[in-house]
C-alpha positions in Angstrom: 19.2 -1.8 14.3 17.5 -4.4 16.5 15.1 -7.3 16.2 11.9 -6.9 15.5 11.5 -9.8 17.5 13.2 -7.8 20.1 11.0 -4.7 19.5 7.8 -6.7 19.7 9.0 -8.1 23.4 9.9 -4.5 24.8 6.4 -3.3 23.1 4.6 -6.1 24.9 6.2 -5.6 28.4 5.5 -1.5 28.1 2.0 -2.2 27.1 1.7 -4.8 29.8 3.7 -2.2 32.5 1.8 0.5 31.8 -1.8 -1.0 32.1 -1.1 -2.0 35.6 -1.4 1.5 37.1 -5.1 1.6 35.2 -5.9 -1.8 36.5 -5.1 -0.3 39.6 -6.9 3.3 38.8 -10.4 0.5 37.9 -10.2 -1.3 40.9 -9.0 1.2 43.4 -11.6 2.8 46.3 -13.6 5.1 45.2 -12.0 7.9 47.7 -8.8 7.3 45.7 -9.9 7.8 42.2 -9.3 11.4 42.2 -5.6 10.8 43.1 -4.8 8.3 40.0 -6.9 10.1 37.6 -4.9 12.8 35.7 -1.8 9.8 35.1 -4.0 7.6 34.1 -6.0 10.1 32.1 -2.7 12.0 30.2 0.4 9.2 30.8 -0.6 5.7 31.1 -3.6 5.5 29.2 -2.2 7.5 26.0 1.2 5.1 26.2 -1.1 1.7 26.5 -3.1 3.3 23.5 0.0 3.8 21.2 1.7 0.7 22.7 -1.1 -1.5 21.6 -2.1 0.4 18.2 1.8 -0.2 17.3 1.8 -3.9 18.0 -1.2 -4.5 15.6 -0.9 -2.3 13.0 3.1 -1.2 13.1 3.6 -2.6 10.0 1.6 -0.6 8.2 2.9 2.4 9.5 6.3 0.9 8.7 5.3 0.1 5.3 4.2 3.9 5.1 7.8 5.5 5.6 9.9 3.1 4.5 12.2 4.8 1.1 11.1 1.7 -1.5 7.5 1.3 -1.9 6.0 -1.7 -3.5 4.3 0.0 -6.1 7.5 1.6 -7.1 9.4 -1.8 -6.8 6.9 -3.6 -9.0 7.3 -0.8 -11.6 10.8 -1.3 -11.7 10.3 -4.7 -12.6 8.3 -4.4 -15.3 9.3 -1.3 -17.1 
């Protein structure tokens, strides 16, 4: 199993990847929008969303699925 340290970094270099095809969807001519829009729209946006949500709050979700809960931990102590 890796890092999380080394799952962090390859989380932050997708999410910083994948916004640069938006940045360029934002700033491109307006002529060109309608060629960048369904990527942006369905792929990159979608994978910067998740990318980002999972590097703030992944450890919650981790905490959600792992097999020992704390609750169940902290029973076991006492009883």
């Amino acid at each position: 199993m890796m890092k999380d340290a080394t799952i962090r970094t390859i989380f932050r270099w997708v999410h910083l990847a994948i916004s640069i095809p938006i940045i360029g969807y934002i700033y491109s001519p307006f002529e060109q929008i309608p060629n960048y829009a369904p990527a942006v729209r369905f792929v990159f946006f979608p994978i910067m969303a998740l990318s980002g949500l999972w590097m703030w709050k992944g450890h919650v979700v981790r905490r959600l699925f792992s097999r020992k809960r704390p609750d169940q931990d902290l029973t076991n102590r006492i009883g």
